[in-house]
C-alpha positions as CSV (number, residue, x, y, z in Angstrom):
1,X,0.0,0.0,0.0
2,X,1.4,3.7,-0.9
3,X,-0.4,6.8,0.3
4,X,0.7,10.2,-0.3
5,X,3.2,12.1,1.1
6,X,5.6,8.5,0.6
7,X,4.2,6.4,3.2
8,X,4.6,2.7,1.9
9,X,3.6,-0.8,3.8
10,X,4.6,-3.8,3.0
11,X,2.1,-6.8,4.5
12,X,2.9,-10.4,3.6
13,X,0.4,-13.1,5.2
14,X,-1.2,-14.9,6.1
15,X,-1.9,-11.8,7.7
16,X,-4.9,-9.3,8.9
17,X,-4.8,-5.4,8.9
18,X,-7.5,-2.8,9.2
19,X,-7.3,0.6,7.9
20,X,-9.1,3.5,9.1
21,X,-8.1,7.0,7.2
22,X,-8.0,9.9,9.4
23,X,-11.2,12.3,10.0
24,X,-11.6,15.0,7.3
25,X,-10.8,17.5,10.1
26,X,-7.4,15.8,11.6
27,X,-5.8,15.1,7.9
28,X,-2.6,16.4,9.6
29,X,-2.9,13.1,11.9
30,X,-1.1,10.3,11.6
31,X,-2.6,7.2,9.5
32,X,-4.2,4.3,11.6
33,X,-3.4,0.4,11.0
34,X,-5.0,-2.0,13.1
35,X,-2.9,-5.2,12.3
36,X,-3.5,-8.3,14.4
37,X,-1.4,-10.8,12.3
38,X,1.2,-11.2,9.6
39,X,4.6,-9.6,8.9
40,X,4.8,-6.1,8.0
41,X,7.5,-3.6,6.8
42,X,6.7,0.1,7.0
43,X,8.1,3.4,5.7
44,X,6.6,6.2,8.0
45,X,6.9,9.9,6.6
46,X,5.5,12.7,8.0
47,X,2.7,13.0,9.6
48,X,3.0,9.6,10.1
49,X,1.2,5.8,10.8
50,X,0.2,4.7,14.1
51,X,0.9,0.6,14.0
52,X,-2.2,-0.7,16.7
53,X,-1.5,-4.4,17.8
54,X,-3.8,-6.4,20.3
55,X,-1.0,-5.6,23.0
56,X,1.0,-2.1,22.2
57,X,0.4,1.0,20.0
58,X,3.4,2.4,17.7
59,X,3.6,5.8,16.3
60,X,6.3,6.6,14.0
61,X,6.8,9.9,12.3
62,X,10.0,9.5,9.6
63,X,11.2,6.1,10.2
64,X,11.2,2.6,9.3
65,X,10.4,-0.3,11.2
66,X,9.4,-4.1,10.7
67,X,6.3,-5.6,12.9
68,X,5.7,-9.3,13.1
69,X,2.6,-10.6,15.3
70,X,1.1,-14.3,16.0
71,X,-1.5,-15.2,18.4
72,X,1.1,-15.4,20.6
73,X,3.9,-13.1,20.2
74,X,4.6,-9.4,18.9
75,X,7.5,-8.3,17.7
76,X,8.8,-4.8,16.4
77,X,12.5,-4.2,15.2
78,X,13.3,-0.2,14.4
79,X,15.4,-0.5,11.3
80,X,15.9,3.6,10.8
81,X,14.2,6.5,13.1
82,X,12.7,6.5,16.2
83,X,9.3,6.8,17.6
84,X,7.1,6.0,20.4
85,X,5.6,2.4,21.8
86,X,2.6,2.4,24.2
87,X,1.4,-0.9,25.8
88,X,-2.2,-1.7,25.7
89,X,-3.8,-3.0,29.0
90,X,-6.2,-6.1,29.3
91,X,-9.2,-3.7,29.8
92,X,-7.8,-1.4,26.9
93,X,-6.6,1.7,28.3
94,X,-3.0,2.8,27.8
95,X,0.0,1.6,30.4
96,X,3.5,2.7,30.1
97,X,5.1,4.0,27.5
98,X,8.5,3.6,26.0
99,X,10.8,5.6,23.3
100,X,11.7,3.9,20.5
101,X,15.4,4.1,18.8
102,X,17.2,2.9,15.9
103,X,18.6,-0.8,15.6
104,X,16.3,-1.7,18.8
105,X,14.3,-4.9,18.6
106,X,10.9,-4.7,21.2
107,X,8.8,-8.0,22.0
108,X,5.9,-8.8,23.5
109,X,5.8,-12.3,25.0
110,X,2.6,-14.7,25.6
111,X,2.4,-13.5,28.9
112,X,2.3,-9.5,28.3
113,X,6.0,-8.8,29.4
114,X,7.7,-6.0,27.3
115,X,11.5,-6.9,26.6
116,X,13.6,-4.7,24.4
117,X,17.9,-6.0,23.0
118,X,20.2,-3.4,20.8
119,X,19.5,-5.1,17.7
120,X,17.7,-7.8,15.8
121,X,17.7,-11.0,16.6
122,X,18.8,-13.4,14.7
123,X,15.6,-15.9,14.7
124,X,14.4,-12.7,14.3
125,X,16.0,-12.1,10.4
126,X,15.8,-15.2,10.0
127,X,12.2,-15.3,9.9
128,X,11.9,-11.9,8.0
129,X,10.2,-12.1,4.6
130,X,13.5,-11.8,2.2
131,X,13.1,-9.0,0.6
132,X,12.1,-6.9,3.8
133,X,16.4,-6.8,3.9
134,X,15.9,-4.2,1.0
135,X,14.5,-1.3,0.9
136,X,10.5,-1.1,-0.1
137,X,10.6,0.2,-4.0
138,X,7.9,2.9,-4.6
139,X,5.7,2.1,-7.6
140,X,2.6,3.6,-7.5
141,X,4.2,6.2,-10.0
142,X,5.4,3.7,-12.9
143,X,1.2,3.0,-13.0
144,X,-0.8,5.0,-15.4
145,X,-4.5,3.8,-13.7
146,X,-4.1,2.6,-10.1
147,X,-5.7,-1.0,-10.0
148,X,-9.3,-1.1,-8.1
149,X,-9.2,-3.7,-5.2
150,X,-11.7,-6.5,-5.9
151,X,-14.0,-8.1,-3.2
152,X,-13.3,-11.5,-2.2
153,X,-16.0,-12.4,-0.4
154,X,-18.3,-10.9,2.6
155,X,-16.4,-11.5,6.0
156,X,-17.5,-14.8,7.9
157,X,-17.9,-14.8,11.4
158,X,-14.6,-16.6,12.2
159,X,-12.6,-13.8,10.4
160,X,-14.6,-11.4,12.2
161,X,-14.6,-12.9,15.5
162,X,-10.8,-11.9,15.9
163,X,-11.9,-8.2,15.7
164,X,-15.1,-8.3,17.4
165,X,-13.1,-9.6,20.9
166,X,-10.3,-7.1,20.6
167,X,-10.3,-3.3,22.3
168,X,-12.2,-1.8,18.9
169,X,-15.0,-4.5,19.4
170,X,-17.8,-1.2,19.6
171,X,-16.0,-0.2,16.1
172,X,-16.5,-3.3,14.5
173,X,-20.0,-4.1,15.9
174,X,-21.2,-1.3,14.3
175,X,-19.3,-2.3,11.2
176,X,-20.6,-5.9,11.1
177,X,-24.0,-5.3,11.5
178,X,-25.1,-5.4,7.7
179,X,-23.8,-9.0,8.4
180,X,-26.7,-10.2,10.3
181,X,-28.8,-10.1,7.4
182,X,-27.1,-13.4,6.3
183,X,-28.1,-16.4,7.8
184,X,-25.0,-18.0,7.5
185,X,-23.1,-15.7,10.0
186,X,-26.3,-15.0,12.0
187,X,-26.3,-19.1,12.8
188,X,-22.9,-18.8,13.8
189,X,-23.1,-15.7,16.1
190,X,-26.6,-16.5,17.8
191,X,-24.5,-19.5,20.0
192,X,-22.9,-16.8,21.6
193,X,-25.1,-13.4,21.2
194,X,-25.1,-12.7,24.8
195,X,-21.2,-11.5,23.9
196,X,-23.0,-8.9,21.5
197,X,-25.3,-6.8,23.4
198,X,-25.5,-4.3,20.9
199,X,-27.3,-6.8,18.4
200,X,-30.0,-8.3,20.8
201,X,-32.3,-6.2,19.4
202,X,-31.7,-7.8,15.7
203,X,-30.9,-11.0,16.7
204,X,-33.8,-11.5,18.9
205,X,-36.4,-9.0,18.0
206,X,-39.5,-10.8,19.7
207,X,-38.0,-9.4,23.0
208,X,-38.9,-6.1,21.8
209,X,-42.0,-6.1,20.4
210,X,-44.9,-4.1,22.8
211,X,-46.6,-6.6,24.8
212,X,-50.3,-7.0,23.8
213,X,-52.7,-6.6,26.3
214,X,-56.2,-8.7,26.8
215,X,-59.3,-7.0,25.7
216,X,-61.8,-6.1,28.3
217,X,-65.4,-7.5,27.5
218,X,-68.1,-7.5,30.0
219,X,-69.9,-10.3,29.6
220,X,-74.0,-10.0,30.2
221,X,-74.7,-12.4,33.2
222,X,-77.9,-13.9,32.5
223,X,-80.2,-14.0,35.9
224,X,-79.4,-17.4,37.7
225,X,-83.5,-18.3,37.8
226,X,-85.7,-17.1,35.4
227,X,-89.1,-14.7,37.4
228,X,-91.6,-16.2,38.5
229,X,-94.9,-16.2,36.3
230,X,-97.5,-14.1,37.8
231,X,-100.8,-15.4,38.7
């Protein structure tokens, strides 16, 4: 992906990344990625990208750096630049903040813990898509139309579960919505809807309908003997 001002990332998979474009009134902000797997190599010029992982936050202004994340493990070497890493607490919020310098190699282990070395490691390279050792060419020029990205297919429930749990889950409730109108997804979400609050009212819409109240008819009682005849 190459975006003006000569931002480039690189993202080999299997990997997942969400991209949200700054509001029309913070253009001078830096770009958001929400990655939660793959490999990624990114070149960060001004006003930058903000890199936002399940466990830290990274905001580079002119730099480049190379993020790897599994289920299990994050990790972020800073191959030119500097910029700022802030850890991401179990309930969301922000925890402690480090500064980020060339040649530095953060990781986030299985268990949260932050560790940092002076350079790459070499499970580390060795790991590294090959041609992240170069730098990232720029080609969006050498194009005379841009290509138009084509849909795969509508996201299933599994891919959006990942997404749905993480600290954006109100963002992409909102997002998925549409989705309930497909019975495929709806089938697989309805097992655990109670985790979706926000879609009770779609998923179980008899809840909400006005409760219907008996109508009132007074009966005529007929007399329990019938008058006596006059004689």
């Amino acid at each position: 992906m190459e975006f003006a001002a000569g931002r480039v990332v690189n993202l080999v998979g299997p990997a997942t990344i969400y991209f949200t474009p700054p509001p029309p009134k913070a253009k001078e902000s830096p770009i958001a990625l929400a990655v939660a797997a793959g490999w990624m190599k990114v070149v960060s010029k001004p006003p930058g990208l903000q890199l936002r992982t399940p466990g830290f936050n990274v905001t580079v202004g002119d730099a480049i750096v190379v993020l790897h994340l599994t289920k299990t493990v994050a990790e972020l070497f800073v191959e030119q630049g500097d910029g700022r890493l802030v850890e991401v607490a179990a309930n969301g919020s922000d925890g402690p903040a480090h500064d980020l310098k060339r040649g530095e190699q953060w990781t986030r282990n299985a268990s949260g813990a932050i560790s940092t070395q002076s350079r790459a490691s070499k499970i580390f390279v060795d790991q590294m898509p090959r041609h992240f050792i170069d730098p990232l060419p720029a080609l969006a020029g050498r194009l005379k139309s841009p290509p138009t990205p084509v849909v795969d297919h509508e996201i299933t429930f599994a891919e959006a579960e990942p997404w749905l749990a993480g600290r954006d889950r109100a963002v992409f409730e909102r997002r998925f919505t549409s989705r309930l109108r497909d019975p495929a997804f709806r089938k697989e979400v309805m097992p655990v809807a109670a985790r979706y609050p926000t879609w009770d009212r779609i998923l179980n819409p008899e809840k909400y309908e006005p409760k219907k109240t008996a109508d009132k008819v007074e009966a005529n009682k007929a007399p329990a003997t019938a008058p006596a005849s006059a004689k």
